[in-house]
N, C-alpha and C positions, 0 to 999 in steps of 0.2 A: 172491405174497400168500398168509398162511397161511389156512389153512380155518376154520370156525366151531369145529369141531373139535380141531384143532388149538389154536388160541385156547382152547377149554374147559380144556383136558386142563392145559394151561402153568398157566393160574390156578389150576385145583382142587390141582394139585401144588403150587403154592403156597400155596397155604392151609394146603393139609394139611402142608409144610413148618414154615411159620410159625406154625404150632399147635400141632407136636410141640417147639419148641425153645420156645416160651413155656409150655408146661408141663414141659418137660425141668429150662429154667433157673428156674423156681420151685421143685422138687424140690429141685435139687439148693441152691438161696438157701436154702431152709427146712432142709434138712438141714447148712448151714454153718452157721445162725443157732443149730439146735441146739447144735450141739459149739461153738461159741463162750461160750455162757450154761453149759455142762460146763464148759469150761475156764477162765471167769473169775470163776464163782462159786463150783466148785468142791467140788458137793453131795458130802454124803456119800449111803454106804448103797445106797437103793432107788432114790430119785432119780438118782443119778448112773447108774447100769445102765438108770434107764427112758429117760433123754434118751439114752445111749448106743445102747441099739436104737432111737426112736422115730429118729436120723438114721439109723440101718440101712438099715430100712425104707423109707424117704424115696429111698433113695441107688436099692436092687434096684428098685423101683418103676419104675424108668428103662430096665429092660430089657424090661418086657410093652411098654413106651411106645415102645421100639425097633420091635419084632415088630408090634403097632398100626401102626405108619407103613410098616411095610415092608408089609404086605397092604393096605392103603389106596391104595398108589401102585401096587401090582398091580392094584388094583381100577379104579385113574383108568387107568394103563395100557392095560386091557384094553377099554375101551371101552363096560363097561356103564349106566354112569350117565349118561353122554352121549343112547346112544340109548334108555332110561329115560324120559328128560325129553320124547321125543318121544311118549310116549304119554297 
């Protein structure tokens, strides 16, 4: 039988799982939705280069959200928010 502990750690890693890919896959939806509205409306000029970086942006944004999730699951990993809650 697993521990209270044990039990924490599974859920908080899932959460924080299921939080980085529901804001990973919105990023990256809003940065497709951009270059789609580029490419079927097909601005000229200024517009076209702002929607161009604005999905940039959208897309890099995906790597701090990497580095985020990876210290978060060292942090549930490591055991301090577990025993945290006990005080």
């Amino acid at each position: 039988m697993p521990s209270k502990n044990t039990e924490f750690i599974r859920a908080a890693r899932r959460q924080a799982v299921l939080s980085a890919l529901v804001s990973g896959g919105w990023l990256v939806f809003t940065a497709v939705m951009l270059l789609l509205i580029r490419w079927i409306r097909r601005p000229d000029g200024v517009l076209s280069t702002v929607l161009l970086v604005l999905a940039l942006v959208e897309l890099c944004c995906l790597v701090p959200l990497a580095f985020s999730l990876r210290s978060r699951l060292k942090e549930i990993e490591g055991g301090e928010e577990y025993e945290a809650r006990n005080y």
